[in-house]
Every structure is written in structure tokens, then in C-alpha cells.
Wavefront OBJ file of the C-alpha trace (Angstrom):
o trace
v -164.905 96.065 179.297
v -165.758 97.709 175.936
v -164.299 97.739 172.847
v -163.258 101.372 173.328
v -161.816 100.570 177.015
v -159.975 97.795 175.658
v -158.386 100.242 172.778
v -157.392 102.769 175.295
v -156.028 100.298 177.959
v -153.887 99.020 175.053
v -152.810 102.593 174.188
v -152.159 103.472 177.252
v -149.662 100.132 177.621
v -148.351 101.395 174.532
v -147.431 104.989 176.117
v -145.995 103.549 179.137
v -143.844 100.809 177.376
v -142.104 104.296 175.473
v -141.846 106.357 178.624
v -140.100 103.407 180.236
v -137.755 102.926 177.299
v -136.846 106.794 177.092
v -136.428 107.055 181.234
v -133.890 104.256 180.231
v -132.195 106.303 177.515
v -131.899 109.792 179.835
v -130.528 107.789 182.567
v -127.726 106.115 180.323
v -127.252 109.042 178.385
v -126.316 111.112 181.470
v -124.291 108.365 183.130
v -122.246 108.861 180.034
v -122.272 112.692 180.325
v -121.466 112.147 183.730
v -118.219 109.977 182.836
v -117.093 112.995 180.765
v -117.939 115.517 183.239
v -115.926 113.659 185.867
v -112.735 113.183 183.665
v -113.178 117.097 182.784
v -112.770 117.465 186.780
v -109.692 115.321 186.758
v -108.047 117.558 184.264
v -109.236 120.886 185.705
v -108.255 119.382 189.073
v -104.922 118.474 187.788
v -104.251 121.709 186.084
v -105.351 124.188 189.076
v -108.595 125.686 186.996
v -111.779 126.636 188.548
v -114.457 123.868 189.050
v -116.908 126.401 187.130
v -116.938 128.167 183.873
v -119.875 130.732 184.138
v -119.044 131.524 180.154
v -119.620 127.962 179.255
v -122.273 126.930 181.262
v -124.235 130.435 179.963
v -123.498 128.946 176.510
v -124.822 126.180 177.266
v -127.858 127.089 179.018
v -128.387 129.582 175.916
v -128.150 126.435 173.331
v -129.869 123.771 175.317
v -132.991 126.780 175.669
v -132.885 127.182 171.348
v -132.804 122.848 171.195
v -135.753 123.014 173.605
v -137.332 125.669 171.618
v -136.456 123.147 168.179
v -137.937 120.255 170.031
v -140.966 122.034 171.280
v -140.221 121.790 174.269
v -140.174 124.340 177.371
v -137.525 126.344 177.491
v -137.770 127.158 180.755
v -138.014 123.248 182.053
v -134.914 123.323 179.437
v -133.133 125.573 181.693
v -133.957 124.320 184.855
v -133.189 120.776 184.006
v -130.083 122.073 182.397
v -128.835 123.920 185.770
v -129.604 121.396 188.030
v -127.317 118.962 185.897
v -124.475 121.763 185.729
v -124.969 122.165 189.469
v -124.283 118.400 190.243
v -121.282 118.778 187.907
v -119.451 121.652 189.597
v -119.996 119.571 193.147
v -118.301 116.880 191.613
v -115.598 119.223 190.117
v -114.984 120.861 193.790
v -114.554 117.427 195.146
v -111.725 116.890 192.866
v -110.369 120.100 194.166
v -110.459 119.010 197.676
l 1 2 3 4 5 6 7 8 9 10 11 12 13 14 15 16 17 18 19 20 21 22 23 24 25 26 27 28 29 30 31 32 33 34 35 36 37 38 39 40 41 42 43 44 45 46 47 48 49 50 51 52 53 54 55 56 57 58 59 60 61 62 63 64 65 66 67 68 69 70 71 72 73 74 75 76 77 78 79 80 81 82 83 84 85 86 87 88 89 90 91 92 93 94 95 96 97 98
């Protein structure tokens, strides 16, 4: 192997070492928006309101698109991601209705 392949194979370690570390982070991280998600259910549940807020989850879809935009990231992967987590959400909030 040559100096250069050696150099890359070691960057490339180096890459995949972070990408492991931060798939670690974004699955605790929404475990723990998950816990508060679930307890929001609860209380909604509790209090006869609707598993949804269309207002809120437009609001957020609106501010999570400008963070993406501030990270440089895609605002439309921002979005998607975004409603397929406020998707899950409202399932679990209708099985609290139930």
C-alpha cells in the first residue's frame, strides 16, 4: 500500500469513527424527544385535545427549514426528516387517545 493509500485509509477511519459517534447522538437525542413527545400525549390524552396541532407542527417545520438553511443543510431533507418524526409522534398521540 502507498503512502497516499495509507493516508486516505486512515482518513477514511477517521470519517467513519465521527459518523458513528453522531448516529449515536441523533438516536439519543430523539429517544429524549421522544420521552417528551410521549408525556405531551399523556397530557393531551388526559385533557381531551387533539393528537395534532397543524399550527405547531407548521411552525415547526418553518423553523427546523431556516436551522437547516443556518446549518447548510437541505431544507427540503430538513422537512422531510422533520415530518416523518411529527408523523410518528401524532401515532403515538392517537394511541393515547384510544
Amino acid at each position: 500500500m502507498t503512502d497516499a493509500a495509507r493516508r486516505a485509509a486512515a482518513l477514511l477511519a477517521e470519517h467513519r469513527a465521527s459518523i458513528d459517534r453522531l448516529d449515536a447522538v441523533l438516536v439519543f437525542t430523539l429517544a429524549e424527544r421522544f420521552k417528551h413527545t410521549q408525556a405531551v400525549g399523556r397530557l393531551k390524552a388526559d385533557h381531551d385535545l387533539p393528537p395534532s396541532d397543524p399550527t405547531r407542527e407548521a411552525w415547526q417545520i418553518e423553523r427546523l427549514e431556516r436551522l437547516a438553511r443556518e446549518a447548510d443543510l437541505d431544507p427540503a431533507f430538513a422537512r422531510k426528516f422533520l415530518n416523518f418524526v411529527i408523523a410518528e409522534v401524532i401515532r403515538h398521540h392517537e394511541s393515547f387517545q384510544a
